[in-house]
C-alpha positions as CSV (number, residue, x, y, z in Angstrom):
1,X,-1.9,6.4,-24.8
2,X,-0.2,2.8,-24.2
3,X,-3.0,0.5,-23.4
4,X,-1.5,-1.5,-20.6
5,X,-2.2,-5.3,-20.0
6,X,-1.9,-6.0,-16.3
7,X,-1.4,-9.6,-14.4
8,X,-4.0,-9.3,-11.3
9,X,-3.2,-11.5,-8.3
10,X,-5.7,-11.4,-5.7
11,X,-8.3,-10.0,-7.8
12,X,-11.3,-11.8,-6.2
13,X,-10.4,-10.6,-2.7
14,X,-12.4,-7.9,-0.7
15,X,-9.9,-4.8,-1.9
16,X,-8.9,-6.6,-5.2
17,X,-12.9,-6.6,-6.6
18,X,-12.2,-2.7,-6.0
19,X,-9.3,-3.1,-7.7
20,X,-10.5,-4.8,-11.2
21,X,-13.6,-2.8,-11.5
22,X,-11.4,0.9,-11.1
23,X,-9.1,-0.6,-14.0
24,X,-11.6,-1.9,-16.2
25,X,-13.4,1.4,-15.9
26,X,-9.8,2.8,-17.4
27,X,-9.8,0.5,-20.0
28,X,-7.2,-1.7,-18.8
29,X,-7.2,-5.3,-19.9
30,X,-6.9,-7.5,-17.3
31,X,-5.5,-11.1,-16.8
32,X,-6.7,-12.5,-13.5
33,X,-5.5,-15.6,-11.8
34,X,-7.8,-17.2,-9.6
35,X,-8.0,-20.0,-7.7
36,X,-11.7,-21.1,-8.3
37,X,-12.4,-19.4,-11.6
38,X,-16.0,-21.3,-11.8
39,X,-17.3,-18.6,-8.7
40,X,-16.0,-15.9,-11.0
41,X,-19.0,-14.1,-12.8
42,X,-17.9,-11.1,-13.3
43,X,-18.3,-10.8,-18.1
44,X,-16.2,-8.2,-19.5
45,X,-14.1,-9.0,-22.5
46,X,-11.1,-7.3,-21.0
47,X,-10.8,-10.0,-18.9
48,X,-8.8,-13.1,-19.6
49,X,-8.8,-15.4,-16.5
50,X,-6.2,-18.1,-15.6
51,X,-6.8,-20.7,-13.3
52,X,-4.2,-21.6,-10.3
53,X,-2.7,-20.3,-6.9
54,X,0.3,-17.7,-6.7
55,X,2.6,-20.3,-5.6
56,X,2.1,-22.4,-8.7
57,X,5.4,-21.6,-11.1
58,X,2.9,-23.2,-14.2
59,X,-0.4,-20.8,-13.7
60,X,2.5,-17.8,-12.9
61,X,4.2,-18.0,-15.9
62,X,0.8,-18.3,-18.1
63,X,-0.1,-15.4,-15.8
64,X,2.4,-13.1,-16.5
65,X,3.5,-13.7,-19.9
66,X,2.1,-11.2,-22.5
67,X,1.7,-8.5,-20.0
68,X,3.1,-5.0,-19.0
69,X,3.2,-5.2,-14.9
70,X,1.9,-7.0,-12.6
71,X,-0.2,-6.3,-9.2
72,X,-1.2,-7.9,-6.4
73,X,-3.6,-7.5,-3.6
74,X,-2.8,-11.2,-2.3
75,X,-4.5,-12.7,0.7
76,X,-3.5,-15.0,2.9
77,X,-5.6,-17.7,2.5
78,X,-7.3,-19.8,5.5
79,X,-5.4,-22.5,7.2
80,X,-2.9,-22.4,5.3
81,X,1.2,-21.6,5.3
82,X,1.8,-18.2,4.6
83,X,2.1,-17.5,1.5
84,X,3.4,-14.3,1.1
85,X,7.1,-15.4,0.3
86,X,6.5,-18.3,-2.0
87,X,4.3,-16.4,-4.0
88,X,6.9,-13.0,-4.1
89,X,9.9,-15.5,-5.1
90,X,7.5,-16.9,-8.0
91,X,6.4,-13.5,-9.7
92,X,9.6,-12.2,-9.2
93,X,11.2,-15.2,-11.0
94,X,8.7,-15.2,-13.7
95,X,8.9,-11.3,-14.3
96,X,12.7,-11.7,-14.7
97,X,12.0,-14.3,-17.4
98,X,9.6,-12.0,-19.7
99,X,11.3,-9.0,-19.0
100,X,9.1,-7.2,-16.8
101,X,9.6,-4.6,-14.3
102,X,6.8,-2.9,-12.9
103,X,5.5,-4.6,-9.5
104,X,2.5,-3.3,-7.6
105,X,2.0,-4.9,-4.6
106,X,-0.4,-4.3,-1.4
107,X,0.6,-5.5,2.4
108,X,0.4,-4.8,6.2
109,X,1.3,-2.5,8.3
110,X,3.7,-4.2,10.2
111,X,6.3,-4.1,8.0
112,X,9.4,-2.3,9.1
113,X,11.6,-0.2,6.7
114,X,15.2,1.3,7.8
115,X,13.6,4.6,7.9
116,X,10.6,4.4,9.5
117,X,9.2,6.5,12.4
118,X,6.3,4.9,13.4
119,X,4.1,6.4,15.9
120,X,3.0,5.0,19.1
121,X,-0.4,3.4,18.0
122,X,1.3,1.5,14.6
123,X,4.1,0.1,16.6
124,X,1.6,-1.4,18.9
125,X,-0.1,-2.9,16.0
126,X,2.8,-4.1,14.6
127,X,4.1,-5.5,17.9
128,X,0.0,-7.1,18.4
129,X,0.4,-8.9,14.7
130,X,3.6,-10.1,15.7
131,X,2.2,-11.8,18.7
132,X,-1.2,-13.3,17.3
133,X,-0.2,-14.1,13.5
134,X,3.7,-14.2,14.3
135,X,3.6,-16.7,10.8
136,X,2.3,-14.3,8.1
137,X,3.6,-11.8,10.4
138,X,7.4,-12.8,9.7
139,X,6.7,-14.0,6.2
140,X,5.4,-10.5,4.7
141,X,9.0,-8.3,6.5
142,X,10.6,-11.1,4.5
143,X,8.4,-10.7,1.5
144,X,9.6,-6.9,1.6
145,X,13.4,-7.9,1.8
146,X,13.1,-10.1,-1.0
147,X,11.9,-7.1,-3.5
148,X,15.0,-5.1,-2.1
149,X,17.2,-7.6,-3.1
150,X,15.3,-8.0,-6.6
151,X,16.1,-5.3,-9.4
152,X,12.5,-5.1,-10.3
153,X,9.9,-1.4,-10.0
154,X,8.2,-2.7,-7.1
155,X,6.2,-0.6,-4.9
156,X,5.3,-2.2,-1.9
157,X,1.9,0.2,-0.3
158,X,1.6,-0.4,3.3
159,X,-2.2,-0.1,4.6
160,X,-4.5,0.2,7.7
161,X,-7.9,-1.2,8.0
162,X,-9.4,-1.4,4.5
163,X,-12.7,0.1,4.8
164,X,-15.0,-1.9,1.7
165,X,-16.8,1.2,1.0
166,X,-17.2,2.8,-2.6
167,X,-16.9,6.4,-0.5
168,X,-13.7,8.6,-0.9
169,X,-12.0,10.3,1.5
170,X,-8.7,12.9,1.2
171,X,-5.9,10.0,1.3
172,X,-2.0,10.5,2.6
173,X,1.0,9.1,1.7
174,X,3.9,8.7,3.8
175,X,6.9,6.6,3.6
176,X,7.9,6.6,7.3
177,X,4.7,6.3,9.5
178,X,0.8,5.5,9.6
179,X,-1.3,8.8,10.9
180,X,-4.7,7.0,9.8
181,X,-6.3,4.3,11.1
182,X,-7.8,3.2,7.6
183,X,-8.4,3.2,4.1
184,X,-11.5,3.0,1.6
185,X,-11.3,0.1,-0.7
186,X,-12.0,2.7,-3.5
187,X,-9.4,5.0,-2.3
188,X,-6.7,2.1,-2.2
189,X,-8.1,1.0,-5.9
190,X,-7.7,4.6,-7.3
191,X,-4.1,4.9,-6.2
192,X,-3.0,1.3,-6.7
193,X,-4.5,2.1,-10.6
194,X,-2.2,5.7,-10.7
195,X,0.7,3.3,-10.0
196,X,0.9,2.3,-13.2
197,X,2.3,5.4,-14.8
198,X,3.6,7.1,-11.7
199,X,7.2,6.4,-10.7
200,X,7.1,8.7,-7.4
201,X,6.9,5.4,-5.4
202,X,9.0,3.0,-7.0
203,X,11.2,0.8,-4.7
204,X,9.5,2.4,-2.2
205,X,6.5,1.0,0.5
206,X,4.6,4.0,1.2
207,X,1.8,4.0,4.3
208,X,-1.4,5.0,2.6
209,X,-4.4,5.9,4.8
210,X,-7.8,8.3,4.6
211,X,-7.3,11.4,6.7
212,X,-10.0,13.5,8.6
213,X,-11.4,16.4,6.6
């Protein structure tokens, strides 16, 4: 078995701790780019860490080059401009320069596809996040256009409330609407982590969500 090496963006965040720890359990080696790398203590020597933000083209390219794929569970950090596009426009950049295709990135579910059928209760929520964060809002429908328009593997997983629980629940999939209202953080890092050798989802944003049993 190919022993990946994966760029992590957003790997100290609430779901992206999930994240790291499911693919270290695999074996995966891991190069994380954080921000404040001294709060970091988290020892495991398939780690490598690089220090920097997403929208930083020099920590990026160290970042990325030397690995297979690249995943981000990015948040939007506090009082600050959205991020969400900068960052996409900088991966995407720096993948095309090493040759890399594979993209597996986490957002909202406000994001609108051409064929979506969204229920009542999401469009709601979307219409709600439009209102109160109309700035990340608008930034993460334009993060989605701008991996359309790339000719990378992206898979752009749409999500609910994430529930930071190591519980698991059945999960769905479904690339049209929401039917759950959220998701366990272990759920979302098992599947995210089966993205890496699944092609079912590629250049596709599926809704993933915990049903009732």
């Amino acid at each position: 078995m190919k022993t990946y090496k994966i760029a992590i963006i957003g790997g100290t965040g609430k779901s992206g701790q999930y994240l790291v720890q499911n693919l270290l359990e695999k074996g995966y080696h891991l190069k994380l780019l954080l921000r404040h790398p001294e709060n970091f203590t988290l020892q495991n020597p398939l780690i490598e860490v690089v220090e920097g933000d997403a929208r930083d083209t020099t920590a990026i390219d160290q970042l990325i080059e030397g690995t297979d794929l690249v995943m981000s569970t990015l948040g939007q950090p506090k009082g600050e401009k959205s991020i969400f596009t900068d960052a996409a426009k900088n991966i995407i950049k720096t993948m095309n320069h090493y040759g890399i295709k594979r993209y597996i990135v986490t957002t909202g579910l406000s994001v609108n596809t051409a064929s979506d059928h969204k229920n009542e209760s999401v469009k709601m929520a979307t219409d709600w996040m439009y209102q109160n964060y109309p700035e990340t809002t608008t930034d993460k429908q334009k993060e989605y256009e701008i991996l359309q328009e790339s000719n990378l593997d992206w898979t752009l997983v749409r999500l609910p409330l994430i529930h930071l629980t190591e519980e698991k629940f059945p999960i769905e999939t479904n690339l049209t609407d929401c039917k759950g209202e959220g998701i366990s953080a272990a759920d979302l890092a098992e599947f995210l982590a089966s993205q890496v050798q699944d092609s079912e989802y590629i250049r596709k944003s599926p809704f993933l969500y915990n049903v009732k049993e």
